[in-house]
N, C-alpha and C positions, 0 to 999 in steps of 0.2 A: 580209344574211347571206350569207357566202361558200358554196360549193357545196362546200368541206368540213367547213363548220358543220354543213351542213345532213346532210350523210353523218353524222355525227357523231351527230347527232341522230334522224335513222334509225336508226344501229346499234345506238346506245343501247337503244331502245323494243324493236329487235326482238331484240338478246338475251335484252333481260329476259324478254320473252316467251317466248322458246324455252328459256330457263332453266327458268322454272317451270313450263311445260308437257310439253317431251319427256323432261326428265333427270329421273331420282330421285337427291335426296340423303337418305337417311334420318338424321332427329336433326341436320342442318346447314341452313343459311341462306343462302342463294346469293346477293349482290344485287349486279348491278350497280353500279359508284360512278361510273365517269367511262370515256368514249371518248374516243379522239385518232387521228385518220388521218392518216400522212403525208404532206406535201405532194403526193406524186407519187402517192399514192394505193392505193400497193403494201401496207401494212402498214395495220394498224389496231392501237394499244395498246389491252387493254380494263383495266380493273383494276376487281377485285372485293373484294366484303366478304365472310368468313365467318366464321359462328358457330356453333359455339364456332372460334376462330381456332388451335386444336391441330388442327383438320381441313383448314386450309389446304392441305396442300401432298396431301391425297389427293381435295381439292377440285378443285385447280389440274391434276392427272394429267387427271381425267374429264372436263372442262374438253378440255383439249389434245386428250383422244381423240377427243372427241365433236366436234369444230371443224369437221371437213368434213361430219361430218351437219348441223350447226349455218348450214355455207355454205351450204349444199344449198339447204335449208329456206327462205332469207333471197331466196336466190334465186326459188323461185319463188314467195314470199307478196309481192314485189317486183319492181318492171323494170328491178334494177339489172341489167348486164349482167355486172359480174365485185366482185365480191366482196373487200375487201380479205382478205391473210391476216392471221389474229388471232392477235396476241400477249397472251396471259393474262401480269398480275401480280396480287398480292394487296397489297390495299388493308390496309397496316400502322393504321391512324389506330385501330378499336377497341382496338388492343393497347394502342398507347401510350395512350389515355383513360384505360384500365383504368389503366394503372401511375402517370397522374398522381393519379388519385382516390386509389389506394390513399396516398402520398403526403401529398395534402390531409387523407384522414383520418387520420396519424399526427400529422401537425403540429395538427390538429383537440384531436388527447389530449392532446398532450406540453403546448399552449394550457390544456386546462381544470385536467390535473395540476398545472401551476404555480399556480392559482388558487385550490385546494382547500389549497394550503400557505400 
């Protein structure tokens, strides 16, 4: 495993953690999906789930504020010595689920209507 796997896998664990322990999101769902640092080690992509996904983007602000309390923190429960900077995106995949199901279940009716005739 490369030693930006392994970052990777660090950061992961210890957002999540500091997600659910320092920040409050009242009535949202904050999770973690996937980390990615880049090569050079400068940046880190994080991208997150949230639910209800209408809460995203006041998700993603508190998120961005909270980043350097966030480094802070990562710093010293860690021996990294610098921190990539975190770039927050939000993980679209519950939206689109939602909008397939909704989908499946029309073609679900429009299936059993044709069947009742």
């Amino acid at each position: 495993m490369s030693k930006v796997d392994q970052l990777n896998e660090l950061l992961h664990r210890e957002l999540a953690s500091a997600i659910n322990k320092e920040l409050e999101f009242p009535e949202v769902f904050v999770t973690v999906t996937y980390v990615s640092c880049m090569p050079d080690l400068q940046y880190a992509k994080v991208i997150v789930s949230v639910l209800p996904d209408k809460m995203a983007g006041t998700a993603l602000k508190k998120l961005k504020a909270a980043s350097g309390r966030i480094v802070s923190g990562i710093t010293k429960r860690t021996r990294l010595r610098k921190v990539p900077r975190l770039l927050w995106e939000f993980d679209p995949t519950e939206r689109k689920a939602a909008v397939l199901e909704d989908i499946f279940l029309k073609i679900n009716e429009e299936e059993e209507e044709d069947i009742t005739f």
